[in-house]
SETORVEX-925310 format. One line per 4 residues: their letters; for each residue x, y, z of C-alpha. Coordinates in pm, whole numbers, plus 50000, padded with zeros to 5 digits. Layout:
<rs>
a> X,Y,Z; ...
</rs>
This chain:
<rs>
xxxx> 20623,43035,96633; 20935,43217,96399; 21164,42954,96308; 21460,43146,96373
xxxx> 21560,43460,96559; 21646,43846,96340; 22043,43770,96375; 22021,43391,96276
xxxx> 21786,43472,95953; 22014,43785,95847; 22299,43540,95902; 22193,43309,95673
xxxx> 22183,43560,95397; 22442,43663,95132; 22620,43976,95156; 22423,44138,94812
xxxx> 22058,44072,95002; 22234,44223,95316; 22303,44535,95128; 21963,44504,94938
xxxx> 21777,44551,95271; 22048,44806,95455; 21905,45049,95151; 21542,44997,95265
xxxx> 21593,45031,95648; 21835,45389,95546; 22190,45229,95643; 22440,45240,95423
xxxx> 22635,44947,95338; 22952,45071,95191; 23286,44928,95308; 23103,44663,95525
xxxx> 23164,44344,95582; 22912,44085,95589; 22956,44034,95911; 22989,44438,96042
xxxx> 22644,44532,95783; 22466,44227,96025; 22578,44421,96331; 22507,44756,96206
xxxx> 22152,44628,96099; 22053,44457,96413; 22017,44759,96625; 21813,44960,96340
xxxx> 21568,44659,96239; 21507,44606,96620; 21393,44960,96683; 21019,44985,96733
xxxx> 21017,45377,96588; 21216,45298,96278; 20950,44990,96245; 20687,45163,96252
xxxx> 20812,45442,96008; 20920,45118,95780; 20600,44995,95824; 20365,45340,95723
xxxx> 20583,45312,95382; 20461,45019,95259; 20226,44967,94980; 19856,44857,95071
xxxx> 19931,44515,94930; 20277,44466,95149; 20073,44568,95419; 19826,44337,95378
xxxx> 20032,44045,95333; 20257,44101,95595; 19917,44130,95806; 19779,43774,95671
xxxx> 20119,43659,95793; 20111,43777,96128; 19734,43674,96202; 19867,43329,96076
xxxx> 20095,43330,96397; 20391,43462,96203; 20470,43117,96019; 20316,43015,95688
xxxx> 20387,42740,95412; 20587,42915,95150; 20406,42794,94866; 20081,42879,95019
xxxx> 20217,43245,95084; 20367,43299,94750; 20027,43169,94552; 19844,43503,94753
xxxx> 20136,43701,94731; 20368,43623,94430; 20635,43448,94387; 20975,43513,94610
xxxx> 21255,43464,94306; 21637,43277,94447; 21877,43409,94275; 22246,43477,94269
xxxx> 22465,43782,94404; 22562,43870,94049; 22178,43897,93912; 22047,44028,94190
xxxx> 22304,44353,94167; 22304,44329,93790; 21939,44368,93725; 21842,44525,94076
xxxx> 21548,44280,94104; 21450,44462,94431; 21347,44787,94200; 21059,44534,94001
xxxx> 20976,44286,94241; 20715,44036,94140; 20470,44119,94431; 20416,44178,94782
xxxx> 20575,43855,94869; 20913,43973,94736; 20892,44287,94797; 20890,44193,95165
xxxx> 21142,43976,95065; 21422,44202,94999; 21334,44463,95254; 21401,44219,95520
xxxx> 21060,44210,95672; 20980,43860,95601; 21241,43525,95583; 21260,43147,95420
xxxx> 21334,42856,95663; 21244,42505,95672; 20979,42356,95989; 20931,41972,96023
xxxx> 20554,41847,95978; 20389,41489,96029; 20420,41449,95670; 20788,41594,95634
xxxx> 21023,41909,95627; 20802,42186,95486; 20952,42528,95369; 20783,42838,95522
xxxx> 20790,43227,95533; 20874,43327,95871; 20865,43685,96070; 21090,43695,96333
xxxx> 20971,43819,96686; 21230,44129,96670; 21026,44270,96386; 20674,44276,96558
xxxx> 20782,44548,96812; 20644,44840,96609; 20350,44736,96403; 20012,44805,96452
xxxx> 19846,44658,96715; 19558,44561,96460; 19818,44296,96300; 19868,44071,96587
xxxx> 19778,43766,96570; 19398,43680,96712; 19302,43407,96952; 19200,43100,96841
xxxx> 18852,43070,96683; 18529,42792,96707; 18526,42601,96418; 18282,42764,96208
xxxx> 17972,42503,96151; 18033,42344,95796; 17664,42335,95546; 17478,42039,95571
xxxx> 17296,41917,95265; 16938,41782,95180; 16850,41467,95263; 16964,41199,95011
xxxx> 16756,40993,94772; 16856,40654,94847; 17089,40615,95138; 17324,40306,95230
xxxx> 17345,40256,95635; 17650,40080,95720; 17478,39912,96038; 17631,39621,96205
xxxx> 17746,39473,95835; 18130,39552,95931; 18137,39299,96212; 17915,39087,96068
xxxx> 18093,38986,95799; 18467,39021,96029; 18217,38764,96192; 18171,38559,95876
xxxx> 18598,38581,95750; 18691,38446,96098; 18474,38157,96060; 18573,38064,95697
xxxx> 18934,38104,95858; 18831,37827,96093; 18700,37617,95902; 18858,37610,95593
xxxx> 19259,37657,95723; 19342,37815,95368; 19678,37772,95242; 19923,38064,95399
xxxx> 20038,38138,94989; 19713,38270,94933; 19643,38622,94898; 19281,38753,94966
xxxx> 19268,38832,94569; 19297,38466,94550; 19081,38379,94791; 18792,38559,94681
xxxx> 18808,38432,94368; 18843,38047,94482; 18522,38093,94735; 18243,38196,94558
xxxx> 18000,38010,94858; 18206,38242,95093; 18152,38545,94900; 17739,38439,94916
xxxx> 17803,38481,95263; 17903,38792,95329; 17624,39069,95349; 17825,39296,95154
xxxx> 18032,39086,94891; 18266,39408,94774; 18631,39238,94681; 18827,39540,94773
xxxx> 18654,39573,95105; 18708,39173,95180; 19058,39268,95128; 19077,39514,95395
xxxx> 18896,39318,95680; 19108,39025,95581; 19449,39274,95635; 19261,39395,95984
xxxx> 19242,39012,96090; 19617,39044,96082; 19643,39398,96210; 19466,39228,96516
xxxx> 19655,38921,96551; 19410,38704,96516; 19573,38471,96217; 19855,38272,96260
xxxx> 20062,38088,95997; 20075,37669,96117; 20263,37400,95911; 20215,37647,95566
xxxx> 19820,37671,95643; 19641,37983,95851; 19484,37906,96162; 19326,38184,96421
xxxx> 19474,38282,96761; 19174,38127,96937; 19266,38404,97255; 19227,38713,97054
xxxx> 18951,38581,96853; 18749,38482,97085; 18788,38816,97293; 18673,39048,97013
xxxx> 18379,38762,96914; 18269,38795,97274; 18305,39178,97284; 18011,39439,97266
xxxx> 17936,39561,96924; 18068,39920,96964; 18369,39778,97090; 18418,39510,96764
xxxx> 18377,39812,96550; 18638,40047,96758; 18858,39754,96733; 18843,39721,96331
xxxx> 18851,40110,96277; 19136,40176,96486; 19320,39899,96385; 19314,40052,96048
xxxx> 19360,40441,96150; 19690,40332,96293; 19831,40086,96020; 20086,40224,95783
xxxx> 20073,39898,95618; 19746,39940,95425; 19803,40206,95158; 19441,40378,95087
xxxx> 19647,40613,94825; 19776,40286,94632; 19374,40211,94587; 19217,40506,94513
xxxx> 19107,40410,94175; 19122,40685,93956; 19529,40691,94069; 19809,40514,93977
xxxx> 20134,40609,94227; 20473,40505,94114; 20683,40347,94404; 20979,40461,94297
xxxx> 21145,40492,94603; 21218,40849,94539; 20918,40942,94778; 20683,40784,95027
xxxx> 20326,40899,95181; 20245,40783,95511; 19812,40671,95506; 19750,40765,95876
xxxx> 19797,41124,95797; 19460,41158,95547; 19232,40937,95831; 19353,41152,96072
xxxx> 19243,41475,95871; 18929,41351,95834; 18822,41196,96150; 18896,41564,96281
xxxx> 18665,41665,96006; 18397,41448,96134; 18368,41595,96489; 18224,41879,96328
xxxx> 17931,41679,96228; 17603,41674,96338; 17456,41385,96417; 17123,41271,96204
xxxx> 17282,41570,95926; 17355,41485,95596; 17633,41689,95429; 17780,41709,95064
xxxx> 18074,41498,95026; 18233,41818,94749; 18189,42076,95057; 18396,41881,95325
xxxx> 18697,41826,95019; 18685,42220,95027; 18670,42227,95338; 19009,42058,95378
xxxx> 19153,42233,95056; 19081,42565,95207; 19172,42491,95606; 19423,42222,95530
xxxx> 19554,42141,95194; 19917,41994,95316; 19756,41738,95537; 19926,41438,95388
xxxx> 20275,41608,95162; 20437,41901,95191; 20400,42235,94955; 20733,42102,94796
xxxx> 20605,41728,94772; 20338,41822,94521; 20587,41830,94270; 20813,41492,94367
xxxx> 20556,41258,94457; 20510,41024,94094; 20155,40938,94052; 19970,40885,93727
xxxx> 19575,40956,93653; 19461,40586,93590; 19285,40685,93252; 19505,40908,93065
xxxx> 19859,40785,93224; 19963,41184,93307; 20124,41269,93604; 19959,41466,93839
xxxx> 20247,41722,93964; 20182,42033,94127; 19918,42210,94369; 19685,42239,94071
xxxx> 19625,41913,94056; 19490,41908,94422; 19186,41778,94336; 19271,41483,94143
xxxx> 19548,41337,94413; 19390,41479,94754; 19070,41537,94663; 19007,41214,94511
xxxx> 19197,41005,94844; 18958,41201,95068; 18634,41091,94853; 18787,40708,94813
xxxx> 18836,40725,95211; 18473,40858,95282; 18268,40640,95019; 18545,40358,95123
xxxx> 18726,40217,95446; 18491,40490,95689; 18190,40355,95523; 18290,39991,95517
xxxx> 18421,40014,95859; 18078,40190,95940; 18187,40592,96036; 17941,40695,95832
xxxx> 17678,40651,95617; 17605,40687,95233; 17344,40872,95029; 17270,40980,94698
xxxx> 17346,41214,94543; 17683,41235,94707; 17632,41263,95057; 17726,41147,95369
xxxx> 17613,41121,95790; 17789,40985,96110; 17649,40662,96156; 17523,40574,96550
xxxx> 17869,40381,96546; 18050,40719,96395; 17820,40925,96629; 17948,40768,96960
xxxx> 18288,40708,96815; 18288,41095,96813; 18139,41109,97175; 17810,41278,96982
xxxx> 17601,41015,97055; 17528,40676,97268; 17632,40347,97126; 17441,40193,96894
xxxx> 17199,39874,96963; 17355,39557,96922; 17079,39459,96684; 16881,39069,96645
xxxx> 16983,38836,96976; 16731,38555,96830; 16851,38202,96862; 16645,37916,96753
xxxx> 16654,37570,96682; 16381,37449,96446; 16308,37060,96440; 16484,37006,96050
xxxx> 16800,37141,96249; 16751,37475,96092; 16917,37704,96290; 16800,38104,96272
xxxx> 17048,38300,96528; 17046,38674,96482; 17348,38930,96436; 17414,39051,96721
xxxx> 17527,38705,96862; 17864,38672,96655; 18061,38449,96929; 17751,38212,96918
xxxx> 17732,38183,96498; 18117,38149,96479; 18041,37849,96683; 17718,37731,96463
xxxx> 17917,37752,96172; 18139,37514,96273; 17833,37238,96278; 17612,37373,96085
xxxx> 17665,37471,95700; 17557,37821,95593; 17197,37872,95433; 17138,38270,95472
xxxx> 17282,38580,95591; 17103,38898,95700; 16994,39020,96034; 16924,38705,96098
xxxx> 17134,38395,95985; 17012,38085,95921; 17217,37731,95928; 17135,37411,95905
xxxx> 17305,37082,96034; 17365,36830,95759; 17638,36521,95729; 17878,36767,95583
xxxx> 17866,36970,95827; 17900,36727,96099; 18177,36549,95939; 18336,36913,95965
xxxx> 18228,36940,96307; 18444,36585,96386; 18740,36691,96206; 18750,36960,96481
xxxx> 18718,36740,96752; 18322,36805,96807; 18126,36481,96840; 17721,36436,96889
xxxx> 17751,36542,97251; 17971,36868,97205; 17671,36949,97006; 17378,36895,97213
xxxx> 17552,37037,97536; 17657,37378,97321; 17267,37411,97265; 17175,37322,97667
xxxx> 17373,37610,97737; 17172,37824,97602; 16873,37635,97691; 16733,37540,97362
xxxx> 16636,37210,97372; 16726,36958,97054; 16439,36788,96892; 16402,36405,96980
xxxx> 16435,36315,96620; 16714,36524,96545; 16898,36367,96874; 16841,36034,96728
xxxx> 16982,36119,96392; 17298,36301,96556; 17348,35980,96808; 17283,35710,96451
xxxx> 17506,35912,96230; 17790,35927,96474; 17768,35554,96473; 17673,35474,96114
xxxx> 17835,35804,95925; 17576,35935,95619; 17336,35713,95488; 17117,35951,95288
xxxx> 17266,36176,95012; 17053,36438,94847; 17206,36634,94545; 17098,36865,94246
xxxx> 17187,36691,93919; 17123,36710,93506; 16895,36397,93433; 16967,36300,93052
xxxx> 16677,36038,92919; 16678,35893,92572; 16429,35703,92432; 16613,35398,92304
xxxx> 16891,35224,92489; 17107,35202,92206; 17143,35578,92170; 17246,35576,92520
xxxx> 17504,35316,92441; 17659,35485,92142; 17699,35791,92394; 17885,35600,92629
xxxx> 18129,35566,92297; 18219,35885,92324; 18457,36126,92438; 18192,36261,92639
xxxx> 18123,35973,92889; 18364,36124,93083; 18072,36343,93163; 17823,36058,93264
xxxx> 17843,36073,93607; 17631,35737,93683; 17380,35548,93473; 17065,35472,93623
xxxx> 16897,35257,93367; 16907,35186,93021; 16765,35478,92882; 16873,35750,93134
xxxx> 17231,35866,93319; 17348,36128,93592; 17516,36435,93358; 17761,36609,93532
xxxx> 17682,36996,93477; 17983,37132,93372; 17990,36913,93079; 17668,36959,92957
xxxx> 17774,37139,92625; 18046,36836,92568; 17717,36582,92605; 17490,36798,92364
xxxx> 17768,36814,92127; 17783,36444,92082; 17453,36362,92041; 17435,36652,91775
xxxx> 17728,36429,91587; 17494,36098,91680; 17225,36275,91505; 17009,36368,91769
xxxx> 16886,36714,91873; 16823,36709,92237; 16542,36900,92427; 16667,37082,92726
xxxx> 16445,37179,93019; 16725,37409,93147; 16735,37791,93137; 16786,37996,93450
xxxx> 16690,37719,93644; 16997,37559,93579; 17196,37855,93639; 17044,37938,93979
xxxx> 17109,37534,94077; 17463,37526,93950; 17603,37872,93984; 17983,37784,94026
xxxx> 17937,37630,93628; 17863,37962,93450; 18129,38249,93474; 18298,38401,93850
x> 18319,38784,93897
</rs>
């Protein structure tokens, strides 16, 4: 709709532009106030006959633009109008008269400009105040019918793309491993100081765990936790709301995924700009996007999908360029918002540089948070699908399966329980430690992990009813050893050490000298002694010095064993 009415935009002007346009519409200005040339104009600009006349002497390429602008619905972004049509030039009273700028205009744009067909005004958009070229209604009286604005159109269907190579299905991995961060939550209580940064790096058995181990993507289920409610802060450590928690661990798959992905569509907490990673934005306080705006853009995007289509991740970017190119910042934000290219440090001002800021948040949020939070789907070369989830999301398609409901107990008290149940394993892996992860997980209860399961309150017969109610009945033996360890604690300990034997007690003795006994974890005779592996190079050091080259039956053997001893990633 215009933005203002005839009188308010020639209002607005100064009295030079006045006169600039009386000359083009054949009234004469002389000996007029600003005020009286207004009122004398009015009446002339409003007639449909002098419109049309108006109208029949403009060039081919005023006509033309003042078409585009009409068919647009009569408002369009300035900047977007003057990169078609030229640039519109602000300049004083004194210029404007002294060099009679309306005589060599710079191109259709302007030359509408100063023959009063077309105004400047300001509208306010999602992502801000946004200046536009306007047309008020007064001025449409006499124009050709041809140049009114059409009805809305279909979408037009956007190409699809041949199938990919290799492709990457998100599945059922997002609430799996939301699955797998609530129980390490649970059980571990970490310290509330800790950021997810920090966590990741301190856990690498937790990071085993997850079916997709990608840090940045641990970071944003672990922000969604919070999004949701589900972690509290008690006495400095984090606990879970065991209400909330237990409502989305009980809920249907398709409903555990709606949960995550809306809970991020709707945060303005979580930044995706500040993590694109070929960026570097500036908070300088000057400026300030709002990340809702860009998921919103392209969740609209992705109703024009197909479902079971691949498409090419550079044709929806146009797509959006062409369509929608101020979907997150204004046509005057391109030029105020501080952001750096990560490699070369150079800021990134202006619409040219569309691709690199816009185009390269829309790519981080397809190959990113709507893949990790399974929208879509992944394929190579650089394509993408609705997943089932992202296919019923959409309402193009039913929801998807809920995937493996096994549960079994095996007599070693290995436990195999499949995806799908995620209430059930949150409770397993709070008596059972973690072996596997997959579409099926497997756990196994051990003395750790019932010494876990007591420090939350769950004794021998917690245990055994959990598995009657799901009617899986516990192997005599393994009752036996649940009922003598909650009486006797562990009696057995089984552990993966570095065996160092020496063929004469004395050498052992002279090792024991050392600095490096504070390695020797326990000697079991004379001529042999527990090494503890992460002093392994300070042991073979001093028996170098003692003369002795030792022989080491090591290699990647050792590094599979004891992982945590070589370097973290």
């Amino acid at each position: 709709m215009p933005v203002r009415s005839l009188r308010q935009s020639l209002s607005e002007l100064d009295l030079a532009h006045l006169r600039v346009i009386a000359r083009f519409w054949d009234v004469d200005p002389q000996h007029l106030s600003r005020e009286a040339l207004i009122a004398r104009l009015l009446p002339w600009m409003m007639d449909p006959e002098r419109q049309s006349a108006h109208w029949a002497r403009l060039g081919s390429e005023e006509q033309e633009a003042l078409r585009t602008l009409v068919m647009a619905g009569g408002v369009m972004p300035a900047a977007t109008f003057q990169r078609r049509f030229g640039e519109i030039r602000r300049v004083g009273a004194a210029r404007l008269e002294g060099e009679h700028l309306w005589e060599r205009p710079t191109g259709p744009a302007e030359a509408l400009w100063f023959r009063g067909w077309i105004f400047l005004g300001f509208v306010e958009q999602p992502a801000g105040f946004e200046e536009v070229v306007f047309i008020p209604d007064e001025l449409l009286l006499g124009l050709p019918p041809m140049v009114e604005a059409p009805r809305p159109q279909i979408p037009e269907t956007l190409p699809t793309a041949p199938a990919p190579v290799r492709i990457r299905r998100a599945g059922t991995t997002p609430a799996d491993d939301f699955c797998t961060l609530l129980s390490f939550i649970h059980n571990e209580a970490p310290p509330a100081v800790m950021t997810p940064e920090e966590l990741w790096a301190r856990f690498p058995t937790l990071r085993r765990q997850l079916r997709w181990p990608h840090r940045e993507r641990w970071s944003l289920l672990w922000h969604l936790a919070g999004t949701l409610r589900m972690i509290q802060v008690r006495r400095d450590f984090l606990r879970l709301d065991p209400e909330v928690t237990t409502r989305w661990l009980q809920a249907p798959l398709m409903e555990q995924l709606r949960a995550l992905l809306e809970a991020w569509r709707d945060n303005g907490q979580w930044n995706d700009l500040f993590h694109v990673p070929t960026l570097r934005p500036e908070p300088t306080g000057s400026w300030q996007n709002d990340p809702r705006l860009p998921r919103q853009t392209l969740l609209q995007l992705l109703t024009r999908l197909d479902p079971g289509c691949w498409y090419a991740i550079p044709d929806l970017i146009r797509e959006i360029k062409a369509k929608n190119p101020t979907f997150q910042r204004t046509e005057a934000e391109f030029s105020t918002w501080y952001i750096r290219d990560a490699e070369t440090g150079d800021y990134l001002h202006g619409f040219e540089n569309w691709d690199r800021v816009e185009g390269a948040l829309l790519r981080y949020l397809l190959t990113g948070p709507l893949h990790w939070l399974g929208v879509v789907d992944l394929g190579e070369p650089d394509r993408i699908r609705l997943s089932p989830f992202g296919a019923a999301y959409l309402a193009k398609g039913d929801p998807p399966p809920d995937g493996d409901t096994r549960f079994v107990l095996l007599e070693d008290g290995t436990i195999e329980i499949g995806a799908a149940r995620r209430y059930e394993r949150f409770q397993i892996a709070r008596i059972a430690d973690w072996i596997a992860s997959g579409e099926v997980y497997r756990y196994r209860i051990t003395a750790r992990s019932l010494t876990r399961a007591r420090g939350q309150n769950i004794g021998p017969e917690r245990i055994l009813d959990f598995f009657r109610r799901y009617d899986l009945t516990m192997p005599e033996a393994l009752s036996r050893a649940l009922t003598r360890w909650a009486s006797r604690g562990t009696e057995a300990t089984v552990e993966q050490v570095l065996v160092l034997r020496v063929s004469d007690p004395e050498l052992l003795r002279q090792l024991l000298a050392t600095e490096a006994r504070r390695y020797v974890r326990d000697v079991l005779s004379p001529m042999a002694a527990i090494i503890h592996p992460s002093g392994w190079a300070q042991v073979r050091a001093a028996l170098l010095q003692l003369g002795v080259v030792p022989e080491e039956s090591l290699g990647t053997e050792h590094e599979r064993l004891f992982p945590e001893t070589g370097s973290q990633t």
